[in-house]
C-alpha positions as CSV (number, residue, x, y, z in Angstrom):
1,X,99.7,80.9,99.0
2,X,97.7,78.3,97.8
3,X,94.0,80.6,98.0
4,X,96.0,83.3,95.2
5,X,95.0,83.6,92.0
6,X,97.5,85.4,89.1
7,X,95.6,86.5,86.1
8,X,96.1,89.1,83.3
9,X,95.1,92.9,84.7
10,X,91.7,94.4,83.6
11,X,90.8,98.0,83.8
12,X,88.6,97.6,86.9
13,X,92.2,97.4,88.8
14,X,93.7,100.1,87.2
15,X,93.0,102.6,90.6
16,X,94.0,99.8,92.9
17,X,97.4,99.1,91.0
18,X,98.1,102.7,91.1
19,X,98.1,102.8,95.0
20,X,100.0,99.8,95.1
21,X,102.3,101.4,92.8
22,X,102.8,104.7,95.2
23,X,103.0,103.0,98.4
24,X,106.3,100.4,96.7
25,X,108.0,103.0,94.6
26,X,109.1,107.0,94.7
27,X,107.8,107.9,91.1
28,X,106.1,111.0,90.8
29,X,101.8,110.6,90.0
30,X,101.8,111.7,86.6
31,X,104.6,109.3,85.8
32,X,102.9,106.6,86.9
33,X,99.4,107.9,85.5
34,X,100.8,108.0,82.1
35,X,102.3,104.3,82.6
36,X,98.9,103.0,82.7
37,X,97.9,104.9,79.8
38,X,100.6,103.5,77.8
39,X,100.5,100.1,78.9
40,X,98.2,98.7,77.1
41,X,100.4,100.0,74.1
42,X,104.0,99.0,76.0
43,X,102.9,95.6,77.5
44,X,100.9,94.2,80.0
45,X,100.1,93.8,83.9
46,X,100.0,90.7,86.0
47,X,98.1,90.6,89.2
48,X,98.1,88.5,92.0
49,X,94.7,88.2,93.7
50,X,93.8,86.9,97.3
51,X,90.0,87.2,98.0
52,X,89.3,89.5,95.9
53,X,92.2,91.6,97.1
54,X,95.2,92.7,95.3
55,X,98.2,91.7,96.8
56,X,100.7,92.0,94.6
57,X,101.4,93.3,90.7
58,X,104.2,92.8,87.8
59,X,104.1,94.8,84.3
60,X,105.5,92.7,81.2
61,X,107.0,95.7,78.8
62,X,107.6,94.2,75.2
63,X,108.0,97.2,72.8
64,X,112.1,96.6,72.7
65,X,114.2,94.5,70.1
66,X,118.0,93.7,70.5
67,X,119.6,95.1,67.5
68,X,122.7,93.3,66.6
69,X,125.2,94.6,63.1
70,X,124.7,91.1,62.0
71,X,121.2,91.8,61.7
72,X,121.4,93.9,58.8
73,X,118.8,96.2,57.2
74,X,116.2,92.8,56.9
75,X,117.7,90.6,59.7
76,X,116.1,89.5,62.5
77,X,116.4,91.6,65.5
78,X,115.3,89.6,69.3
79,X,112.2,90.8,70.6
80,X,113.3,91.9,74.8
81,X,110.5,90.9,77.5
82,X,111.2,93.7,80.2
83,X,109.8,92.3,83.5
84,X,109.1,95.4,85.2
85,X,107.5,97.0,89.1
86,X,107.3,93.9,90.6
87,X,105.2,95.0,94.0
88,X,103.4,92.9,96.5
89,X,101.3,94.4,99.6
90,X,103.0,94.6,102.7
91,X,100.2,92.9,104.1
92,X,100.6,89.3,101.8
93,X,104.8,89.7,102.0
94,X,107.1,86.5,102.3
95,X,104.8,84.0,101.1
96,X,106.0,83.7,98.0
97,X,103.7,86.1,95.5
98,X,106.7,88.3,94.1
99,X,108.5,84.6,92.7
100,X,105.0,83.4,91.2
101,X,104.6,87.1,89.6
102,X,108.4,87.4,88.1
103,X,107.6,83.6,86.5
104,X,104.4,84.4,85.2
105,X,105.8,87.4,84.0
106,X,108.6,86.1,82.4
107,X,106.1,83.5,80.9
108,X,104.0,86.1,79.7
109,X,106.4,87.8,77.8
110,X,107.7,84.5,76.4
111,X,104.0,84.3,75.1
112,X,104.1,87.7,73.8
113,X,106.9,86.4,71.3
114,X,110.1,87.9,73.6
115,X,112.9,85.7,73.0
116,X,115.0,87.0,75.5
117,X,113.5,88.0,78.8
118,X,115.3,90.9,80.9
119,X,115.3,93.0,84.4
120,X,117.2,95.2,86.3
121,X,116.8,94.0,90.2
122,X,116.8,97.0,92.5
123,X,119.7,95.5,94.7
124,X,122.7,92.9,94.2
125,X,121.8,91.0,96.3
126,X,118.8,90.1,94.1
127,X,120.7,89.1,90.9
128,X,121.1,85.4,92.6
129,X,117.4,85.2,93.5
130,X,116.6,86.3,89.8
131,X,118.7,83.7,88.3
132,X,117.5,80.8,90.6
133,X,113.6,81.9,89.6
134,X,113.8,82.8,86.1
135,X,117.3,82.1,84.7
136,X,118.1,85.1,84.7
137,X,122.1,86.2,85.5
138,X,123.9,89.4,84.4
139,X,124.8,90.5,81.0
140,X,126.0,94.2,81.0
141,X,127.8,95.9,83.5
142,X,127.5,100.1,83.8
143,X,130.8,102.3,85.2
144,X,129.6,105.6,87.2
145,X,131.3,109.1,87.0
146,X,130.8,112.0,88.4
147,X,131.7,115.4,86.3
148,X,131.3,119.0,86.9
149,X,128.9,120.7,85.0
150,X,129.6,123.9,83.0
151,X,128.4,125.7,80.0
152,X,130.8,124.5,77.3
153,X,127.9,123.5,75.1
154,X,124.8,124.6,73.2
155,X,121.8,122.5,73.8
156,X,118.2,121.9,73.6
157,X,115.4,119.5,74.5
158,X,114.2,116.9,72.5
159,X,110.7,115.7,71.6
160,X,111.5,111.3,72.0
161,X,110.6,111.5,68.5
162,X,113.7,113.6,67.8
163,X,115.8,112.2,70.3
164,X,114.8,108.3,68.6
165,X,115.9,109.8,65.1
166,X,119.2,110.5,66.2
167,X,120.0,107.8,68.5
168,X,119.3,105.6,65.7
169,X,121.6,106.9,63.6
170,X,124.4,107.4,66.0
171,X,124.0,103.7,66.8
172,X,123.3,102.3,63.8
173,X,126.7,99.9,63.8
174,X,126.6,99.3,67.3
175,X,124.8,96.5,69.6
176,X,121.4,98.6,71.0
177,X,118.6,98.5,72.9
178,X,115.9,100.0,70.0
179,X,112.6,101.0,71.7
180,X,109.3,101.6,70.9
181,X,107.7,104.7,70.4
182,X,105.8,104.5,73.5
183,X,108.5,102.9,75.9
184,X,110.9,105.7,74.9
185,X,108.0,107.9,75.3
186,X,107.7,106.8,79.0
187,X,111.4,107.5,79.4
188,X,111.4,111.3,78.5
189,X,108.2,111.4,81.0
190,X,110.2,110.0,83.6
191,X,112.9,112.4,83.1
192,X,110.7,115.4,82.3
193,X,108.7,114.2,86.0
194,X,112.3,114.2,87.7
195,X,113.2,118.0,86.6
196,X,114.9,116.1,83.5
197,X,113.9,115.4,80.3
198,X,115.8,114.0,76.5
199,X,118.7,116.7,75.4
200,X,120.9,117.4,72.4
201,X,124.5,119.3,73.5
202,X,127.5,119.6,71.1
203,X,128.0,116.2,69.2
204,X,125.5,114.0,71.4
205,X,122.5,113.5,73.0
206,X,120.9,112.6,76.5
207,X,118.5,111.4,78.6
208,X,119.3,113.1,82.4
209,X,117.3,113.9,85.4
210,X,117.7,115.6,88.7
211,X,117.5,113.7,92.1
212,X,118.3,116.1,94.7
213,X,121.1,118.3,94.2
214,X,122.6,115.9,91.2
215,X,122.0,115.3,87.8
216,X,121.6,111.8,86.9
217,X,123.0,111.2,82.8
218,X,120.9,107.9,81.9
219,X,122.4,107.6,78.9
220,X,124.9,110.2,76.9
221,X,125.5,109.2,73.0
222,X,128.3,111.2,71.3
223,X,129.7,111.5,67.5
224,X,132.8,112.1,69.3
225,X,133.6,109.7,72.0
226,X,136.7,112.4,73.2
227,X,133.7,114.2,74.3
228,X,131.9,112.6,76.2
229,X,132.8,114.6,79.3
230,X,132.1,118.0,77.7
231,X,128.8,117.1,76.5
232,X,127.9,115.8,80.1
233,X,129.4,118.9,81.6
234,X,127.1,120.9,79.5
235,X,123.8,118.4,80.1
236,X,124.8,119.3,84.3
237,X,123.9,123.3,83.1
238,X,120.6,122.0,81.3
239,X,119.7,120.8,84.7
240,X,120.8,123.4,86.8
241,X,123.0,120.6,89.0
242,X,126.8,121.5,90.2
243,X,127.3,117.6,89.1
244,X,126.1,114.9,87.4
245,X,126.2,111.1,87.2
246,X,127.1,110.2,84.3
247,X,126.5,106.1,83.4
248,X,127.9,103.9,80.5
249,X,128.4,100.5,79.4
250,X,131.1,98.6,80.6
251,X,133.4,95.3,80.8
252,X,132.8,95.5,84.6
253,X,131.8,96.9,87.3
254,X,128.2,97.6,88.7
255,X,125.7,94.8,88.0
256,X,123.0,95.8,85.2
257,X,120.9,94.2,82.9
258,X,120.0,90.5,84.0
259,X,118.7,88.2,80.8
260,X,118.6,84.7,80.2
261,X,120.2,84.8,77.1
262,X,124.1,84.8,76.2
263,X,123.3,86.9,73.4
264,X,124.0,90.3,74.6
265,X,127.3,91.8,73.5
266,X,128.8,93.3,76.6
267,X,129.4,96.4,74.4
268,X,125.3,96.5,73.8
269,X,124.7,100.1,74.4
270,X,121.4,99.9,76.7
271,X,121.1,102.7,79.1
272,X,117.5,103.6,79.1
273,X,116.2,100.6,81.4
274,X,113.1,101.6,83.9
275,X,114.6,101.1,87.3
């Protein structure tokens, strides 16, 4: 539309972006409360303005860095532009507000010093439409399965602190997603928000949540790959679920991260995306 304007969010919108925010997506309030407290911290917001309306929003999350074994201890390690909660009012729909937010998103982050620019598109169907805008196409796949829980394992909640400390070390000479202290932050909210929260069980570690009568496993690190299902089995009793999702990297299978970058082993272990 050729009256709208996209500029940088202010605090004055802050209300405003919330409601959008509610209306578009199921997250819980205090979730999306602490967001905006964060953001500032985690990225930035883009609005798109009509008349002094909002019609649409997109959040820019930069605290990530790809970290690569080539790196080393003083290598350089790609800063990852997250293009996040892309919303537009269902008032201003179809007239093209979402593709001039994902571009001056993608634009903002590339100004923010992210050398590769990622999102997770809520459907397949939006991977092509990503790609055509931005560049974007997919570079990790994720394989689903589903495992009974039982109590085969001591565990205990992390602070994201703690849970950072060990996933660091447990992925030290692996391709990983490292995030900052407030984006991983925001994850354990989510969880905790979703009856969840960041866990250690037996030889790994966590992050899960409840929807319904599952338990979703984000992202399950083990010392012990042989036990991966024992550890998930036990993170299903944390949550008081009968079963659990449990997701991890793969060569194939369901579409994840989108980037416009080759340079994403498909072994990365990424996991904890906001989707």
């Amino acid at each position: 539309m050729s009256n709208c304007i996209i500029r940088e969010y202010e605090n004055k919108d802050v209300e405003k972006l919330k409601a959008l925010w509610l209306e578009n997506f199921e997250d819980e309030e205090n979730f999306v409360n602490s967001f905006f407290s964060m953001l500032k911290d985690t990225g930035t917001g883009l609005v798109a303005e009509i008349d002094g309306t909002i019609a649409g929003a997109a959040y820019v999350l930069c605290g990530q860095e790809l970290i690569l074994p080539s790196c080393g201890e003083n290598g350089h390690a790609p800063v990852c532009g997250y293009i996040y909660a892309v919303a537009v009012n269902k008032n201003y729909r179809h007239n093209g507000i979402g593709g001039a937010l994902v571009k001056a998103a993608a634009e903002k982050a590339r100004e923010r010093e992210a050398e590769i620019i990622t999102i997770l598109p809520a459907e397949e169907s939006l991977y092509g439409w990503y790609e055509k805008l931005i560049g974007v196409k997919c570079a990790l796949y994720r394989k689903k399965q589903i495992i009974d829980s039982a109590p085969l394992e001591l565990y205990m909640p992390l602070s994201s602190t703690e849970y950072m400390l060990w996933r660091e070390s447990m992925l030290k000479d692996r391709p990983h997603l490292h995030l900052s202290d407030f984006s991983l932050e925001l994850e354990r909210i989510m969880c905790v928000e979703n009856g969840g929260g960041f866990y250690a069980a037996g030889c790994g570690i966590a992050a899960a949540y409840k929807d319904g009568e599952k338990g979703i496993i984000r992202e399950l690190i083990c010392a012990d790959e042989s036990q991966r299902r024992i550890v998930a089995a036990s993170i299903g009793t944390a949550l008081g679920v009968e079963k659990v999702e449990l997701y991890s990297p793969a060569e194939s299978g369901e579409l994840y991260i989108a980037a416009d970058r080759d340079i994403i082993p498909a072994d990365t272990v990424w996991n904890l995306s906001f989707d």
